[in-house]
N, C-alpha and C positions, 0 to 999 in steps of 0.2 A: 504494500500500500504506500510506501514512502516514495516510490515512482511514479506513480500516482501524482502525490500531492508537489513532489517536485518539476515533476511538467506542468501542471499547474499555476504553479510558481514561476515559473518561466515566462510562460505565456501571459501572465498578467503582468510582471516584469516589459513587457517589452509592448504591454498597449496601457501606458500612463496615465492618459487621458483622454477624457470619452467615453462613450459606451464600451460593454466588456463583448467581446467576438461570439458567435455563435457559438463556437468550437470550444471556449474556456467554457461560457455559460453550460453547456451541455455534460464536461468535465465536472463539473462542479456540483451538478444536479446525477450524477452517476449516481444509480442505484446500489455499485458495490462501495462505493463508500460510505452509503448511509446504511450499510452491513456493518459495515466495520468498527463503524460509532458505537454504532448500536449494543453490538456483542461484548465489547470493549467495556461499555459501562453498567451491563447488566456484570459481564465478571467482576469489573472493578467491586460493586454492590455484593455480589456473592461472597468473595473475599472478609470484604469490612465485614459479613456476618458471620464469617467462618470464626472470623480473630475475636468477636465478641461470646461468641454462643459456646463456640470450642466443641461441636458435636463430635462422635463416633467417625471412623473410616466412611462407614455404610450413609452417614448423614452428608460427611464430608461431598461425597461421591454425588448424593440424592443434590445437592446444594448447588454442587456446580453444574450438573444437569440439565437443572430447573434454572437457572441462568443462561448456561447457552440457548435450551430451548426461547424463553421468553425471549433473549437478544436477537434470533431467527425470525420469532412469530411477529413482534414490533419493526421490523425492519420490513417483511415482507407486505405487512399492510401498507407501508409508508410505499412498496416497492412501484408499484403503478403510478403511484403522485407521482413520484421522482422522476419516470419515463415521460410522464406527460408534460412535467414542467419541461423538459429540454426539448421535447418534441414541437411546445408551441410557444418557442422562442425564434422571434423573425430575425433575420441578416441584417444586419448594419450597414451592407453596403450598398 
């Protein structure tokens, strides 16, 4: 994902000023990034509840589970918006 957000980076880099290119826009609204977030902070949230609760192996396991699942399931709902906003983004030029 960090190539990803590094072309990205690039490409917004090199249009300063102005509207942002079809092509970044569409980058940006990528449905695997908003995978990415998404998993990212449901583990992060697993985590902090592993280190507070201190459950069992079997809990441990059920925990991060139920974290990836929900980071999957919130991401895929979001996953159509994501496609449509870069779809009805018009060209700038």
């Amino acid at each position: 994902m960090g190539t990803r957000r590094h072309a990205i980076a690039v490409l917004i880099q090199d249009t300063r000023d102005g509207p942002l290119p079809r092509s970044v826009v569409q980058r940006l609204y990528d449905p695997w990034m908003g995978l990415g977030t998404y998993e990212l902070v449901t583990l992060l949230l697993g985590v902090v509840f592993l280190m507070t609760v201190k459950p069992s192996l079997g809990g441990s396991l059920l925990v991060i589970g139920v974290a990836l699942v929900l980071g999957l399931g919130i991401s895929l709902l979001n996953w159509n918006k994501a496609g449509q906003v870069s779809k009805e983004v018009r060209p700038t030029a």
